[in-house]
N, C-alpha and C positions, 0 to 999 in steps of 0.2 A: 219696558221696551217690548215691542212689538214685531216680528218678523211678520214680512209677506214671503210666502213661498208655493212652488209646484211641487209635485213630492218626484224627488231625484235627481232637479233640478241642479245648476251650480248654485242657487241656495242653500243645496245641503250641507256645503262647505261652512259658512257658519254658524249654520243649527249643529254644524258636530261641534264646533268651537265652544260654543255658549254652554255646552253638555262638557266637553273637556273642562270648562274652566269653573263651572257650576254656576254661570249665572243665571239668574230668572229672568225667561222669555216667552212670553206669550208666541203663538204661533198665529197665522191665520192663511189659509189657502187660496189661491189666485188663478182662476181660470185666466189662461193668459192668450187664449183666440178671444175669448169675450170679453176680456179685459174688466172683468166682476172677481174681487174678492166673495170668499165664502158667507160672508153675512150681506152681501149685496151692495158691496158700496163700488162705485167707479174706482177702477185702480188706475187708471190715467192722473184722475185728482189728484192720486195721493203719489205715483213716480211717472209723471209724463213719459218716461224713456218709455214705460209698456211693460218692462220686463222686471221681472227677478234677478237678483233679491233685492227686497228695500225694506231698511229698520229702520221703525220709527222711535222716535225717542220720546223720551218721559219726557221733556217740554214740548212736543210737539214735532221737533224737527224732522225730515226723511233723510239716511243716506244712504246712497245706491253705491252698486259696482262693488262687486264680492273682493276681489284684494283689499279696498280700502274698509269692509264693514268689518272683515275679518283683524284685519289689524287694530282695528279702533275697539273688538269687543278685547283683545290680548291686552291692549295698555288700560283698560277700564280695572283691571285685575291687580296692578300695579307690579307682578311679577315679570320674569322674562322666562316662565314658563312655556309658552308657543309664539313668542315673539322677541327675539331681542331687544336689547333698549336700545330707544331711541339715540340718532346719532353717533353709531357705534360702527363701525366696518362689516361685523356681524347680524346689523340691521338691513345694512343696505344689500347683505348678499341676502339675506332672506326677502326683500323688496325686488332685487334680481330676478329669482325662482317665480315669483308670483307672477311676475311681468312677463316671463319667457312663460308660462302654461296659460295664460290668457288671451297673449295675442300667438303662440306657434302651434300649442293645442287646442284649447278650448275652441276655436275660433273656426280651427279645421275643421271640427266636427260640426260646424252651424249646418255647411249646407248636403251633408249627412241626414241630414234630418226631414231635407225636403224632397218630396215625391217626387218632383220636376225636375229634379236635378237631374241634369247627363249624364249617362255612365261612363262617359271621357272625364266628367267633373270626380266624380265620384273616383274613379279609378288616380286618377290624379293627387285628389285629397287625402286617397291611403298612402299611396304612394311617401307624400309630402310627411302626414303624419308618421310614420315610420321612420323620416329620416330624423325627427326631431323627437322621438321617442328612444331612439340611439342611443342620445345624448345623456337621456332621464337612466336609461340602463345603464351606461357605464358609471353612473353617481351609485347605483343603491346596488352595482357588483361590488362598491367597497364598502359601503357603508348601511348600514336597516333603513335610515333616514335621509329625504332630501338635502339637511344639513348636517348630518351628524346622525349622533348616536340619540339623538330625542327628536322627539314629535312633534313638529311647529306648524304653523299657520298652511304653511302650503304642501305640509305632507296633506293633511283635509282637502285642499285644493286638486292636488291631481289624484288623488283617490276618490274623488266625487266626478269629475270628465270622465278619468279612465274606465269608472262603469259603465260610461256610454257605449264600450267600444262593443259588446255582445249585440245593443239594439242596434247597431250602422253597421254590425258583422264585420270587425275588424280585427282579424286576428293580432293576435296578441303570442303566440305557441312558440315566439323569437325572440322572445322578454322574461327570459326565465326570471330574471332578475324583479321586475316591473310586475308580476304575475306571482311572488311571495310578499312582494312590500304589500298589496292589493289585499292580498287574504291576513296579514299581519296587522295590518291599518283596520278592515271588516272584523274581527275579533277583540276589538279594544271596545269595552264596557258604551264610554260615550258614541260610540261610533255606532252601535248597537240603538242605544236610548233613541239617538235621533234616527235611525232609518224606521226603528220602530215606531214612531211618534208621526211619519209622514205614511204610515202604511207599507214601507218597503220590505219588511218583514216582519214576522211575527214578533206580537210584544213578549211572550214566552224568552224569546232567545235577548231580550236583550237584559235579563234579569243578572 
């Protein structure tokens, strides 16, 4: 299998997985204004949508959209190690969690990103983020984990957004809670491997 990725992107989410679970994953980089993978090849051919992430599979196939890659590399594993089993009550709340940090976070910070953006927009999207970041706080004041007391599929998920919040200057200084899961998630071995592996830190530290 083949990931496309930007380094820090919401791809990281599962290159940390694939590291959590040890499976073997080629990597390959994606300028994504130019839409050129690192060896030159059109990345439109290969995920019309344009963006990150998209794994390819050992037949050939592409699938996109970080919830559903990340879940499909946790059942490749056959464990319920970062993913509940399928059709369980427990699945569907971790299916939940994914769906509420993709479309009430991740989503806020797109236009965070763009220069053009208004500072009415802008000031608004913190705003917004903050009040759905609340939410994520009063979960990990009782608990280490988005679902509990282990590491699943979307603690990777909003530990890979949440580092966006330093680049779009979002404080964060009201999340105490949200700001130890952050450095607890950053100190786990795999989590380490793969930021090191896309250049986000030294390979040194992820040993």
């Amino acid at each position: 299998m083949k990931l496309y990725y930007s380094p820090g992107a919401c791809s990281l989410s599962p290159h940390i997985v694939a590291h959590e679970l040890g499976l073997p994953l080629a990597i390959e980089k994606v300028d994504t204004k130019a839409k050129r993978t690192e060896s030159g090849r059109d990345f439109l051919a290969i995920n019309p949508k344009g963006y990150v992430p998209a794994l390819e599979l050992d037949n050939g196939e592409v699938l996109t959209e970080g919830p559903a890659i990340v879940q499909y590399l946790a059942d490749l594993k056959g464990t319920a190690a970062l993913a509940p089993a399928n059709g369980t009550l427990a699945r569907a709340r971790a299916q939940e969690m994914l769906n509420y940090i993709t479309s009430e976070i991740h989503k806020s910070y797109s236009p965070l990103f763009k220069d053009d953006t208004p500072e009415a927009t802008r000031a608004e999207r913190k705003a917004y983020l903050a009040k759905r970041y609340d939410f994520i706080e009063k979960i990990l004041a009782k608990q280490p984990y988005l679902l509990g007391d282990h590491f699943t599929v979307a603690d990777a998920y909003l530990f890979t957004v949440t580092r966006w919040a330093d680049f779009v200057k979002f404080d964060l200084s009201a999340l105490p809670s949200l700001q130890a899961f952050q450095k607890r998630v950053a100190a786990r071995p795999a989590v380490q491997a793969a930021m090191a592996a896309e250049g986000l830190i030294k390979a040194a530290k992820a040993a």
